[in-house]
N, C-alpha and C positions, 0 to 999 in steps of 0.2 A: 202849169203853175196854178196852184189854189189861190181863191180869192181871198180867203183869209184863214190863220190858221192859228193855232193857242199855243203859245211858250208858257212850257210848267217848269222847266228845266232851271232854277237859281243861277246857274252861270250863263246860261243862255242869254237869261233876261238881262243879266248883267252885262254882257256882250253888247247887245243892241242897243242898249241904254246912252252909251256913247256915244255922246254927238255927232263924229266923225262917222264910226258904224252907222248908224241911221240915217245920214246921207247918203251914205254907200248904197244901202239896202234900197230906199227911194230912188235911187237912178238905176238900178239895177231890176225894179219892178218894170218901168218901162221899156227894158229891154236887154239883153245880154251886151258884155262891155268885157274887156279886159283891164288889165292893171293901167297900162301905158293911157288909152283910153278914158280910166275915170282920173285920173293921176291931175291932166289937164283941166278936167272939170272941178275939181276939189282943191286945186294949188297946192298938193302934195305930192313930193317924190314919188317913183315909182315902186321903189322896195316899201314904201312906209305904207302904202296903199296897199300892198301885197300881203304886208304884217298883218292889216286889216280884214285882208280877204281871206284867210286864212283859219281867224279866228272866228270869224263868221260863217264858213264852211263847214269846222269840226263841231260846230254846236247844229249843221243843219239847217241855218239862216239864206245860204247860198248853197248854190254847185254848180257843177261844171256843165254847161250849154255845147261845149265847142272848143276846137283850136284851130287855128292858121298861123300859117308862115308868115314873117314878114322879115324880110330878109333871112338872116339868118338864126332867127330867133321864133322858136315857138311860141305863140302867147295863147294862154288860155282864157278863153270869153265863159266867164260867170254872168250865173243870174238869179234873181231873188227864187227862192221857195215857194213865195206867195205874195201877193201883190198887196196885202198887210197882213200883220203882227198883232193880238192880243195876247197880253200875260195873265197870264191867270193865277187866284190867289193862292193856287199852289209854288209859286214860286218863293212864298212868303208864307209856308204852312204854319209855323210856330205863332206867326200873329195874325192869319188869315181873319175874316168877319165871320162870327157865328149867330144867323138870325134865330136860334134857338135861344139864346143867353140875354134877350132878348126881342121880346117883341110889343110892338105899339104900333098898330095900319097906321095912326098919322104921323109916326115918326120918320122925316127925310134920311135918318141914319139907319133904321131900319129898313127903309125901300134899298139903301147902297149896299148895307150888307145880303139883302135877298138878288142883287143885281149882282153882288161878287161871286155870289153861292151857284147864279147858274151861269153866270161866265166859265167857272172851276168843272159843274156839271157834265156842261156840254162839250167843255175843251176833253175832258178826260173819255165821254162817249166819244167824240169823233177822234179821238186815238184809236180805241178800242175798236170800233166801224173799221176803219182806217186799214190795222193789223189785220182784223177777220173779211177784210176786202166786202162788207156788208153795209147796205143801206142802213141809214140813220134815221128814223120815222119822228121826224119833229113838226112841229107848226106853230107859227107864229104870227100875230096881228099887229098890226102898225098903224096908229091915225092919227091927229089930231081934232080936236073940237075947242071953242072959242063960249065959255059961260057969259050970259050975259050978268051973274050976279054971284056972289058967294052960295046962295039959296039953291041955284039953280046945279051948282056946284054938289052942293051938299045932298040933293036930288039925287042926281046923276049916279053918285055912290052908293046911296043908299038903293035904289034900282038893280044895279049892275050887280054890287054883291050878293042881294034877294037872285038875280038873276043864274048870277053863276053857282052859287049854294042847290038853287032847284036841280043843276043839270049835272053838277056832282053825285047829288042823290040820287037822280034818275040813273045813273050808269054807273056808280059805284058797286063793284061785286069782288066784295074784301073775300068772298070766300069760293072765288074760283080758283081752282087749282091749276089751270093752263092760263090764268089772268095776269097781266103783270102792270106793274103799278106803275103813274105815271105822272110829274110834279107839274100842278097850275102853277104858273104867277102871275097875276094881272095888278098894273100901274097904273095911275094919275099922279101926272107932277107937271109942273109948269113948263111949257116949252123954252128953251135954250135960244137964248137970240143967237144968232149968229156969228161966229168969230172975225177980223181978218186973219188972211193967210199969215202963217210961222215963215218969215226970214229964213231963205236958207244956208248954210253955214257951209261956208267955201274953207276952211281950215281946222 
């Protein structure tokens, strides 16, 4: 099972979208289940679960773990694909975010559309990886930091950008011919308090 994995597929995403689906798929990240199985846990018949598992199979969402006997009935024990789900805004080409058609660094809507641009990115290289059974040469930083002032704020960026501009230009070599080129994006946005947990939906 992958840890997490990109729906580009429109019906796909539409699939998961349904509440019932997305319960399914969440109980089925922690472990393989059959129909009878989550049927109980959902307070849904067993064919209507089946209906469900079905359609989340043909798009790739699930597959088959297993089967056993139980009495005289085969059941097959499904399990998630990936232990989550992002969609990416190719599932949504026609109205996807283009941070070309705009740009503003202090615009929040421009950070969302450069955030949708490499969600789409990455989901489409790690297909491409994926099919050519090859490593995916990415890296990624993660932190937070606490301003004591707007000033100190305003600092901080003005730094970082000098910073990361220098080491652009340091390794930037637009005219290698064995070179291949490779997209920055670095953020500052306010951390996200915390949510509670999402109710989970028994029907």
């Amino acid at each position: 099972m992958l840890d997490v994995t990109v729906i580009e597929d429109p019906e796909a995403a539409a699939v998961c979208l349904d509440p019932v689906r997305a319960a399914l798929l969440a109980r089925l990240a922690d472990g393989p289940a059959s129909a009878a199985m989550l049927a109980g846990q959902v307070g849904l018949p067993r064919q209507k679960v089946n209906y469900h598992l079905k359609a989340l199979e043909r798009h790739g969402l699930v597959e088959l773990a297993g089967e056993r006997r139980k009495g005289n009935v085969t059941e097959r024990l499904m399990r998630a694909t990936a232990a989550s789900y992002v969609i990416s805004p190719l599932a949504l080409a026609a109205v996807q975010p283009d941070p070309d058609r705009f740009r503003d660094q202090l615009s929040a809507r421009w950070l969302l559309a450069l955030g949708a641009r490499l969600v789409r990115d990455v989901g489409t290289l790690i297909t491409g990886a994926a099919k050519a059974r090859k490593r995916l040469a990415t890296y990624a930083l993660d932190g937070e930091v606490r301003f004591a002032s707007a000033a100190d704020r305003a600092a901080f960026v003005e730094e970082l950008t000098a910073g990361v501009t220098a080491l652009i230009q340091k390794y930037d070599a637009p005219d290698s011919d064995g070179g291949r080129d490779h997209r920055i994006v670095v953020a500052v946005h306010p951390t996200v308090k915390p949510q509670p947990p999402v109710p989970e939906i028994d029907s």
